[in-house]
C-alpha positions as CSV (number, residue, x, y, z in Angstrom):
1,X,-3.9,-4.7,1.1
2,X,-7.7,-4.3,1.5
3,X,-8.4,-7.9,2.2
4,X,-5.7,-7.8,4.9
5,X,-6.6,-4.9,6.6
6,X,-10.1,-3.4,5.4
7,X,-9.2,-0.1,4.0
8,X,-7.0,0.9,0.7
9,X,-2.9,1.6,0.9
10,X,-4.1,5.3,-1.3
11,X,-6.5,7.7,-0.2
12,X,-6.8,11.5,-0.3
13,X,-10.2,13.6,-0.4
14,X,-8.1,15.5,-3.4
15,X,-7.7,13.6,-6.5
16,X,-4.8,15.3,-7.7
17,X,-3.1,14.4,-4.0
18,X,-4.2,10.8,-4.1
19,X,-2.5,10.2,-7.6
20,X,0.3,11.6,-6.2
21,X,0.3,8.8,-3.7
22,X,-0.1,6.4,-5.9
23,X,2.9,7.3,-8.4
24,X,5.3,8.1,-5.4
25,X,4.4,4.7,-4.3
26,X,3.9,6.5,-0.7
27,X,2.0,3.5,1.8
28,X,2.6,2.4,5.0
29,X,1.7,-0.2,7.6
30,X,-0.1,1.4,10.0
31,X,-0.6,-0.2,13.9
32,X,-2.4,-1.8,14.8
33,X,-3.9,-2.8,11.7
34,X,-0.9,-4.2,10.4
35,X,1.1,-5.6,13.7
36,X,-0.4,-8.9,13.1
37,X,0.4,-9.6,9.3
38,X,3.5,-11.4,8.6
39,X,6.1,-10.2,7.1
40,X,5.9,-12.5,3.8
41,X,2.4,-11.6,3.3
42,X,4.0,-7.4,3.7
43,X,6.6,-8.4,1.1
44,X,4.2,-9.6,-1.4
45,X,2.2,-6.1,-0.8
46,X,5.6,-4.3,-1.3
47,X,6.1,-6.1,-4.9
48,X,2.7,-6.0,-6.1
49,X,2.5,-2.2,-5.3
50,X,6.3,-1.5,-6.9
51,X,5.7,1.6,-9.2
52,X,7.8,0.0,-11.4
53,X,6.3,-2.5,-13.6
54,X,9.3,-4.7,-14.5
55,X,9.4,-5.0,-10.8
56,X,6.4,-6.5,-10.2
């Protein structure tokens, strides 16, 4: 996700919020960052970022 588009799919000034995030699984693909990535390269974000781990 970083390499593609520079920043992280997470972030919260709160801790507590941003772990939140991350165990809800709650990113996006935000324009215009992300209007140029393909779709394959989305769908291997999606799977490595699955919250569940025999889904990864």
């Amino acid at each position: 996700y970083i390499l593609l588009v520079g920043y992280p799919p997470f972030w919260d000034e709160d801790q507590h919020r941003l772990y939140n995030q991350i165990k809800a699984g709650a990113y996006d693909y935000p324009s215009p960052e992300w209007d140029t990535v393909t779709s394959e390269a989305k769908r291997l974000i999606d799977s490595m970022l699955n919250i569940n781990p025999s889904r990864r």
